[in-house]
N, CA, C and O atoms as a GROMACS GRO file, in nm:
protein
  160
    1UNK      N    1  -0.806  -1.420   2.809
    1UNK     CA    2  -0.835  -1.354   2.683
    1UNK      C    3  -0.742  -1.234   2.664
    1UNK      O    4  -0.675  -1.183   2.754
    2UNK      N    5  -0.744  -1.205   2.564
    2UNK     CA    6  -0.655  -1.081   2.535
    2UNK      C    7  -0.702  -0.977   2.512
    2UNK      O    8  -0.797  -0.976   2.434
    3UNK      N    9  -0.641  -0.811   2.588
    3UNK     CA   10  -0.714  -0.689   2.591
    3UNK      C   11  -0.680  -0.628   2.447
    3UNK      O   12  -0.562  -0.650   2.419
    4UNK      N   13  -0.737  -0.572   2.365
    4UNK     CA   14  -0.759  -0.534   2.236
    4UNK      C   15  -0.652  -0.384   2.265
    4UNK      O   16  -0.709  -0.293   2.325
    5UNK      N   17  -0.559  -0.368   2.239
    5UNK     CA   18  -0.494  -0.234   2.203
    5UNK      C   19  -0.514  -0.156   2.130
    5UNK      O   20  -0.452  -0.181   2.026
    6UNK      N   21  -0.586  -0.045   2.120
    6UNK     CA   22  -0.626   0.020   2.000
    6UNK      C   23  -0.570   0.114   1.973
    6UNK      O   24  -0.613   0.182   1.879
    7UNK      N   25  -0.420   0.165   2.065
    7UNK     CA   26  -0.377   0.281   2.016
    7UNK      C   27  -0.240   0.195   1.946
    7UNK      O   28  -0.156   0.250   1.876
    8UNK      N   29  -0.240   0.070   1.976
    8UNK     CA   30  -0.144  -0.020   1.878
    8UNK      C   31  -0.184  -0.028   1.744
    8UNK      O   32  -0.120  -0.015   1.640
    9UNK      N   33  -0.338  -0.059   1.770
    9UNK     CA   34  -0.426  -0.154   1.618
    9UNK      C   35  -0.396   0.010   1.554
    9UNK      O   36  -0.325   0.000   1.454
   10UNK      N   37  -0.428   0.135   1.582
   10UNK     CA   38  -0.468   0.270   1.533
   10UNK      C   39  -0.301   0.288   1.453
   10UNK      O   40  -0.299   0.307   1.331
   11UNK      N   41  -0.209   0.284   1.507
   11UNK     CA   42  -0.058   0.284   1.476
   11UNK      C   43  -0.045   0.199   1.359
   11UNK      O   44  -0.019   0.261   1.256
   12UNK      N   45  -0.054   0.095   1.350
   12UNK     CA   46  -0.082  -0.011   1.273
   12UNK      C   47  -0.154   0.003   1.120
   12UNK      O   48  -0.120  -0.019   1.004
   13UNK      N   49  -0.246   0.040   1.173
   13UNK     CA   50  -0.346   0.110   1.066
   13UNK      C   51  -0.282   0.187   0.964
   13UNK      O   52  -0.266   0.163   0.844
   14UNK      N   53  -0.231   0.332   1.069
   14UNK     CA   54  -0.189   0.454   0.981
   14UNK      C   55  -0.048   0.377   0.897
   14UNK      O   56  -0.045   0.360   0.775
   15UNK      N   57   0.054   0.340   0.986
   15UNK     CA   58   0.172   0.281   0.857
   15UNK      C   59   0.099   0.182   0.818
   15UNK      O   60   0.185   0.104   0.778
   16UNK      N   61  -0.017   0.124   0.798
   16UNK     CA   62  -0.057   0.019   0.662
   16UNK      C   63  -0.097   0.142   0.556
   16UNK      O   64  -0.042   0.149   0.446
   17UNK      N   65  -0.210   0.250   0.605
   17UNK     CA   66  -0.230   0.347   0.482
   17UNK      C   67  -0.134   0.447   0.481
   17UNK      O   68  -0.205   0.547   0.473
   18UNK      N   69  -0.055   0.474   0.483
   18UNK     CA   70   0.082   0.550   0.496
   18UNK      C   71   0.160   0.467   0.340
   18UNK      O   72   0.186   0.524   0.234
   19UNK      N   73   0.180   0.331   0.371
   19UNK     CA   74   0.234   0.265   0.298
   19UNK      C   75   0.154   0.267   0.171
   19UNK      O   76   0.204   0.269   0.058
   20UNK      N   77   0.088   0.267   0.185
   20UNK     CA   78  -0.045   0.224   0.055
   20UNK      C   79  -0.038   0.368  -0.036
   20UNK      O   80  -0.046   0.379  -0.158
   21UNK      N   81  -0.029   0.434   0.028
   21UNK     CA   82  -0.096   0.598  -0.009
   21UNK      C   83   0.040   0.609  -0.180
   21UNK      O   84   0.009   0.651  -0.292
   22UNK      N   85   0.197   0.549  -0.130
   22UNK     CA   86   0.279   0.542  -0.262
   22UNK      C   87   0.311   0.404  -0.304
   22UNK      O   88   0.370   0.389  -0.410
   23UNK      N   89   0.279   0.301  -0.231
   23UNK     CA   90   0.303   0.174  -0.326
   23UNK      C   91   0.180   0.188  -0.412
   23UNK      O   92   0.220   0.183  -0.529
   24UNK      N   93   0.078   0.200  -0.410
   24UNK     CA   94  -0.023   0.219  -0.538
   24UNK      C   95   0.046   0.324  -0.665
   24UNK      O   96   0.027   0.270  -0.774
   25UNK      N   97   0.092   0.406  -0.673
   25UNK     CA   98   0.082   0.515  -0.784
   25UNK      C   99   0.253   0.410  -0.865
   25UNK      O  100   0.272   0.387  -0.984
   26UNK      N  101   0.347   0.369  -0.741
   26UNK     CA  102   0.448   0.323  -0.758
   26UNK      C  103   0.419   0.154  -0.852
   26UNK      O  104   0.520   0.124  -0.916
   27UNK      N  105   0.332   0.077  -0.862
   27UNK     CA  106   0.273   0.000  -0.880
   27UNK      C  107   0.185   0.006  -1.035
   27UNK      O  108   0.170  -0.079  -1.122
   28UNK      N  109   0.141   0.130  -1.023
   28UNK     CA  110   0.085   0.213  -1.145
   28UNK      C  111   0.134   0.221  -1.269
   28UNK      O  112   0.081   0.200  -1.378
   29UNK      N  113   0.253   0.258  -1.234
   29UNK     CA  114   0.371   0.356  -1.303
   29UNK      C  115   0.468   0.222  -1.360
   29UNK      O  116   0.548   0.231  -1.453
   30UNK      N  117   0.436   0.075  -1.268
   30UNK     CA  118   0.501  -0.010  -1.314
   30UNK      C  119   0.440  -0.129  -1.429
   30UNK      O  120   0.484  -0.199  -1.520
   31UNK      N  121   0.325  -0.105  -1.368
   31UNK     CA  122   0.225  -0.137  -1.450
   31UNK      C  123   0.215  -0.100  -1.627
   31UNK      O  124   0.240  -0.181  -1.716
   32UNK      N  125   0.178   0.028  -1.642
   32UNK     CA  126   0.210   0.127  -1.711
   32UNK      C  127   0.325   0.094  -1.811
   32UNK      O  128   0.306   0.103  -1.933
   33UNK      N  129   0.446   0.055  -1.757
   33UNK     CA  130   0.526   0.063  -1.837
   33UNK      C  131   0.537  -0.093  -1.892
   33UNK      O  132   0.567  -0.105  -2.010
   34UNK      N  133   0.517  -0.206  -1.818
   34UNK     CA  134   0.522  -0.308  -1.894
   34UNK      C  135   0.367  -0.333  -1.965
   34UNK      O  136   0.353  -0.439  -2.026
   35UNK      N  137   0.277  -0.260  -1.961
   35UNK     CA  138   0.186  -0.283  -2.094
   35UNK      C  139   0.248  -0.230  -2.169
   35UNK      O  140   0.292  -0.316  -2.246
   36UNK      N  141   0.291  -0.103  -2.205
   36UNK     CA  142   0.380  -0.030  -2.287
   36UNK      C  143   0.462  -0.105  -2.399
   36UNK      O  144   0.454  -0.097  -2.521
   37UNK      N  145   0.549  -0.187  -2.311
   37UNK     CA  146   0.636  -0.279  -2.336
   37UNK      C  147   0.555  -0.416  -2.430
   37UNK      O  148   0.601  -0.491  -2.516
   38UNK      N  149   0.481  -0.410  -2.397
   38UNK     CA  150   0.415  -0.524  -2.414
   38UNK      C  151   0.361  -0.500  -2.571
   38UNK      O  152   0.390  -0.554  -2.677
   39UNK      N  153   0.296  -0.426  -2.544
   39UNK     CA  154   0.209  -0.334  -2.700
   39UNK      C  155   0.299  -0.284  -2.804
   39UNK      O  156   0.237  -0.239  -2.901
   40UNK      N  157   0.440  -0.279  -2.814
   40UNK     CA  158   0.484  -0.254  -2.898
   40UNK      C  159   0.528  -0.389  -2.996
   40UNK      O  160   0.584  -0.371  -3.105
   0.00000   0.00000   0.00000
């Protein structure tokens, strides 16, 4: 069986919400502009 690493899984974690914290607003902002686009 395999021993569970948790200061790997914990590493892992933080750059997944690290990443998240500006692809959302970046995503937003892209969003945003093609309704924009869209509505005119």
């Amino acid at each position: 069986m395999t021993v569970h690493d948790m200061d790997k899984a914990t590493e892992t974690y933080g750059g997944f919400m690290a990443t998240l914290k500006w692809a959302v607003p970046v995503i937003a902002v892209i969003v945003f502009i093609v309704v924009a686009l869209i509505a005119d």
